[in-house]
C-alpha positions as CSV (number, residue, x, y, z in Angstrom):
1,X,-16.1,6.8,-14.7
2,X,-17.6,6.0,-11.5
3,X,-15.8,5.2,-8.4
4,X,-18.0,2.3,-7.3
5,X,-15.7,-0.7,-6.4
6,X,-17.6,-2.7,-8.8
7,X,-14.3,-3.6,-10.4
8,X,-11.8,-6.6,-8.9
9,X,-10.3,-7.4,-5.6
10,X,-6.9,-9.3,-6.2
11,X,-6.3,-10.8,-3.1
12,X,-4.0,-13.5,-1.2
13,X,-4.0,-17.0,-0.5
14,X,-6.2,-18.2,2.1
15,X,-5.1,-18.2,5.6
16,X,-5.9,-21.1,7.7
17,X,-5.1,-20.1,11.3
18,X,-5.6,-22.2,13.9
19,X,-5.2,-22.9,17.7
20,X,-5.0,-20.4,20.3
21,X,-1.6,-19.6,19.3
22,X,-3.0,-18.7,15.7
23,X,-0.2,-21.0,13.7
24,X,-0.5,-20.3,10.6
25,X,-1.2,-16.5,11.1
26,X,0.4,-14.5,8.5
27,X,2.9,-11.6,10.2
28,X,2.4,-8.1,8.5
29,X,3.7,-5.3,8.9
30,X,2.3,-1.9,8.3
31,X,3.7,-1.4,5.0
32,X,2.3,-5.4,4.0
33,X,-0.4,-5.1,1.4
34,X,-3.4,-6.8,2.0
35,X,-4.9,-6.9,-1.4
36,X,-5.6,-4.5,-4.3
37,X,-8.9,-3.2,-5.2
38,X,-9.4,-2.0,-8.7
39,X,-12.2,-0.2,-9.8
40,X,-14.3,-0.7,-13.4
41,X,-11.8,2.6,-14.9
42,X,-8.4,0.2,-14.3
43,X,-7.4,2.2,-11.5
44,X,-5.8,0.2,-8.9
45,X,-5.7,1.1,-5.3
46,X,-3.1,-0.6,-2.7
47,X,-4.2,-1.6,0.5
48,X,-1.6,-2.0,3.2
49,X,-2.3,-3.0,6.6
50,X,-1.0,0.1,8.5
51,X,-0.8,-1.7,11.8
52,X,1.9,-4.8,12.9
53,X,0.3,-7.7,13.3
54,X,-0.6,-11.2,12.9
55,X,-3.6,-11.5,9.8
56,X,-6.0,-13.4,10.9
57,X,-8.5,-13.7,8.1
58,X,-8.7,-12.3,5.1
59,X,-12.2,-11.4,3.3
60,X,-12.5,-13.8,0.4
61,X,-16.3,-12.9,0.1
62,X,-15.0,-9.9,-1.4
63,X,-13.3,-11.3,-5.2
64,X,-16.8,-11.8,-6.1
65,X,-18.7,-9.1,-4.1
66,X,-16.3,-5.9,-4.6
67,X,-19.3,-3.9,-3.7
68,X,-19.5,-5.6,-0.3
69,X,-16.5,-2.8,0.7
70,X,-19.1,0.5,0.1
71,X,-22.0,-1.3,0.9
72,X,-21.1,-3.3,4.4
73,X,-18.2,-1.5,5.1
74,X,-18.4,-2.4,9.1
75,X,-19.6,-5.7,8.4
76,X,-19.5,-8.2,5.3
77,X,-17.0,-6.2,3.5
78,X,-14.3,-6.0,6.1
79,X,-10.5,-6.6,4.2
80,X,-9.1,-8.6,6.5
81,X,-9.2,-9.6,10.4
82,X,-5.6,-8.6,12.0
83,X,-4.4,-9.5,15.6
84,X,-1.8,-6.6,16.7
85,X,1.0,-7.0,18.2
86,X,1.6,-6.9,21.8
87,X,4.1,-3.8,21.3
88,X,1.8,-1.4,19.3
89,X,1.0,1.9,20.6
90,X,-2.6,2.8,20.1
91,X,-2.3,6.4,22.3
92,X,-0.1,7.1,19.2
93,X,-2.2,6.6,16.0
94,X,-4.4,8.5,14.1
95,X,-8.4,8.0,13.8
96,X,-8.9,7.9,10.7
97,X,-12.5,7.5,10.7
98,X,-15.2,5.5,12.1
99,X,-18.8,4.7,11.2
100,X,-22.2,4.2,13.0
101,X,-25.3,2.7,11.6
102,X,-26.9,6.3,11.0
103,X,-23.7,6.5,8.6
104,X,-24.5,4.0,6.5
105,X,-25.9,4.2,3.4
């Protein structure tokens, strides 16, 4: 079976934030999940926000283009837009990973 995310996205509601004090932000926490990506096999993949924060936006380009994720990953297929909170210590986390344009595919 191939891994392309070709499969579903199962996502939340749409967030409507506005104002400069983003009402209407949705709080998460790092444990919050963000959405679900399953791939064409049935496996399901959980993804949680791993930062505190306010969610901003959240991708809804990607229920119909899964692909957008392997494809744009930097760009059009971004999850979900989260403001962090004031508290959150950067110097402490992990980098995971980041891409350039060379990376891309």
């Amino acid at each position: 079976c191939s891994s392309d995310l070709t499969g579903h996205v199962k996502e939340r509601e749409p967030i409507k934030v506005q104002g400069k004090k983003k009402k209407n932000a949705m709080i998460c926490q790092k444990e919050t999940n963000l959405c679900f990506i399953e791939t064409e096999c049935g496996k399901e993949y959980r993804v949680p926000a791993d930062i505190d924060g306010s969610v901003l936006e959240i991708n809804a380009n990607l229920s119909k283009y899964p692909s957008l994720i392997q494809r744009f990953p930097t760009t059009e297929g971004f999850i979900a837009v989260i403001n962090p909170h004031a508290k959150v210590r950067f110097d402490l986390m992990e980098k995971v990973w980041t891409c350039s344009s060379g990376e891309l595919g």
